[in-house]
C-alpha positions in Angstrom: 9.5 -17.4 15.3 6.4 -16.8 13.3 4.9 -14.5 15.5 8.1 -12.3 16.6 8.4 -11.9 12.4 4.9 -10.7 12.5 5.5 -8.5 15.5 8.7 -7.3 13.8 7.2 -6.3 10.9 4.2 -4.9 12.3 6.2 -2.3 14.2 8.3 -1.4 11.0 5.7 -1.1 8.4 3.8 0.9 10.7 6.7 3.1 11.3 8.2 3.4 8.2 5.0 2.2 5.6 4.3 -0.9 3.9 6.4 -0.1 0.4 9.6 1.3 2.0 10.5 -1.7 4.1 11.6 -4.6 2.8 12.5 -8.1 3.9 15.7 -7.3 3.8 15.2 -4.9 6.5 13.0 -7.0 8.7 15.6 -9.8 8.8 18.6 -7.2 9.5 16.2 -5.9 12.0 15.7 -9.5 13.8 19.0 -10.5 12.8 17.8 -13.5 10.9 18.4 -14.4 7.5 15.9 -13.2 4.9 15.7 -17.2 4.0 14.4 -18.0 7.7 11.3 -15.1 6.6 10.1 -17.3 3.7 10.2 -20.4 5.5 7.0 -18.9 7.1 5.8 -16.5 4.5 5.9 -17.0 0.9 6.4 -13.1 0.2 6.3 -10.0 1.0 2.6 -9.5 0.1 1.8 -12.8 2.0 3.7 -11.5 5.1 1.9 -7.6 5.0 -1.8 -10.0 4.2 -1.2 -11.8 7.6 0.5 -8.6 9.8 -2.5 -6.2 8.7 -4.8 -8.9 9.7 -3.2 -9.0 13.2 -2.7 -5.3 13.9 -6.6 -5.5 12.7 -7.2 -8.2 15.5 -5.5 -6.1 18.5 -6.9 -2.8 17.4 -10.4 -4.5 17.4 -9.4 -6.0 21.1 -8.4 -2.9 22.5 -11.1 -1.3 21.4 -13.9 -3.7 23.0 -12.1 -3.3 26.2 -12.7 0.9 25.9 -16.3 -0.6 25.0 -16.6 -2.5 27.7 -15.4 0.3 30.2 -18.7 1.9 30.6 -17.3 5.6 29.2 -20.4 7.8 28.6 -20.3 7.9 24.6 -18.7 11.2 24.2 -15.6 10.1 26.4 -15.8 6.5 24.6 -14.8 8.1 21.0 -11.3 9.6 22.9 -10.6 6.9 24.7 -10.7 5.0 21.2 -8.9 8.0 19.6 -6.0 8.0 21.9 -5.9 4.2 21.3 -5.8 4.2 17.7 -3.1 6.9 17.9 -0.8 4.8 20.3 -0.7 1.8 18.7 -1.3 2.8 15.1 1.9 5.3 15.0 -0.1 7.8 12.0 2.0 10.1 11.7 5.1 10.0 9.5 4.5 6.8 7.0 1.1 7.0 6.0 0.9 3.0 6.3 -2.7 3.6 4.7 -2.0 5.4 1.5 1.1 2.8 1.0 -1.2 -0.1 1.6 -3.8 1.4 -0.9 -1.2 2.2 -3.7 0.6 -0.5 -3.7 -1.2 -2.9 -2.0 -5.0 -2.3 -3.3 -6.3 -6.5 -2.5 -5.5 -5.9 1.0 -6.2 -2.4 1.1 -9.9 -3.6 0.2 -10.5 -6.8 2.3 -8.9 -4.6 5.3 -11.1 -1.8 4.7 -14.3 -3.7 4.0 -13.4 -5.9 7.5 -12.9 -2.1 9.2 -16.7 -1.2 8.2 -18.3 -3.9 9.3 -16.7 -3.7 13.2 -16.9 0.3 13.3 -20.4 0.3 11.6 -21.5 -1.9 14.7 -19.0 0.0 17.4 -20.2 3.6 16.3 -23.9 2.7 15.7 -23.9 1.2 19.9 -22.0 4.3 20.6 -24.6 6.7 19.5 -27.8 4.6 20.1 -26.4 5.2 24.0 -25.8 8.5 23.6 -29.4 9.2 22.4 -30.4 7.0 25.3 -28.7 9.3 27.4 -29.7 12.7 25.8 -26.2 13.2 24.7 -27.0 12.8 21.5 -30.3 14.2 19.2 -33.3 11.4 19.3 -34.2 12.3 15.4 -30.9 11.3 13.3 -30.2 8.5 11.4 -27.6 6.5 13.1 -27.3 4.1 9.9 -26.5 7.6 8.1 -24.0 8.7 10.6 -22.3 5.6 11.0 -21.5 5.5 7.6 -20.4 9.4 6.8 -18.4 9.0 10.3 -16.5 5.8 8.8 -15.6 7.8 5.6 -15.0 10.9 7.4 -12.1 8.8 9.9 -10.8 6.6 6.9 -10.6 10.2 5.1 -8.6 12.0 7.3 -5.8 9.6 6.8 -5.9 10.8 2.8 -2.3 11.9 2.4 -3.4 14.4 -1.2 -5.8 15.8 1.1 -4.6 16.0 4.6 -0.3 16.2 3.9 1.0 14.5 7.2 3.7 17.7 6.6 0.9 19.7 7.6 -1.1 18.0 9.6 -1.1 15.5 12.6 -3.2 12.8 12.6 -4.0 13.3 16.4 -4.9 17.1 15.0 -7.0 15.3 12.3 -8.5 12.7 15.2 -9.7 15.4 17.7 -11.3 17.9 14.9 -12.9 15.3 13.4 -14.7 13.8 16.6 -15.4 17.1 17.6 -16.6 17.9 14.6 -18.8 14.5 14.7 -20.0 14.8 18.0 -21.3 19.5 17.8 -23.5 17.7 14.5 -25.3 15.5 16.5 -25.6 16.6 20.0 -27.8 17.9 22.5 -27.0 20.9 24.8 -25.8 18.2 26.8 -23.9 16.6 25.1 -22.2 19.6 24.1 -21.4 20.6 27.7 -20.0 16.9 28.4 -17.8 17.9 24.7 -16.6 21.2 26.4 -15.9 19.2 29.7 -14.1 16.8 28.6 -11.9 19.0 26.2 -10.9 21.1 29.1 -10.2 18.3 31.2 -7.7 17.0 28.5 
């Protein structure tokens, strides 16, 4: 029962945020009683502590599989875009902002546990594509790493990027493009062209 209340609630905070649903809705949603909830979770902030955690775990699985899938490291960064976009539903709640305003403890750890696996995943990514001659031999991947993780956690800034006027998969393919003409070679921008045309 645990995990189908995690799932549950997964799926609706992502859809709908973290502040607008409550348990209420999760247990109308399950058709369970709001009681059967706290038998597993103490509250609400103990319940959204242990689903962001999990959503944290699958996106982290599904993304070493694209890893794993031996994508040159151009095609790699869509593959993990198009993920992120499938299974993180962006668009209409801003989970994010919710989880920062009114969540800011979890907000933190989350973001903090974010870093560390994207600092790793992004510096691979570009160490191969300097290996390959994708990407320029000269930068400083610790640099980029880092102003790449700020620049994908920005996007998803409501104040800044209103979802009523922009999509996060608009946001998503701008910003890797954007990421990926500032460190490139020729060839790598003629894979970038490629692979844009082909999608």
């Amino acid at each position: 029962m645990k995990d189908k209340i995690l799932e549950t609630a997964a799926d609706m905070f992502l859809s709908y945020g973290f502040k607008s649903v409550t348990m209420d809705d999760i247990a109308q949603k399950m058709s369970i009683s709001k009681k059967t909830i706290y038998t597993h979770f103490s509250n609400k902030t103990k319940l959204i502590e242990e689903t962001t955690l999990g959503i944290f775990e699958c996106i982290c699985t599904g993304i070493d599989i694209i890893n794993e899938s031996n994508y040159n490291p151009i095609e790699e960064l869509y593959q993990i875009k198009s993920f992120l976009i499938k299974n993180l539903k962006d668009e209409k709640s801003s989970p994010q902002y919710q989880l920062q305003k009114y969540y800011p403890k979890i907000h933190s750890t989350l973001m903090q546990k974010q870093f560390e696996v994207m600092k790793d995943c992004v510096s691979e990514n570009i160490t191969r594509g300097i290996d390959d001659g994708i990407f320029r031999k000269e930068i400083d991947i610790d640099f980029i790493t880092r102003i790449y993780f700020k620049g994908m956690t920005g996007i998803k800034d409501i104040e800044t990027f209103s979802p009523k006027t922009y999509k996060m998969s608009y946001l998503m393919e701008n910003y890797i493009d954007y990421h990926v003409r500032g460190i490139a070679t020729e060839k790598g921008i003629q894979i970038l062209e490629q692979l844009k045309q082909s999608i």
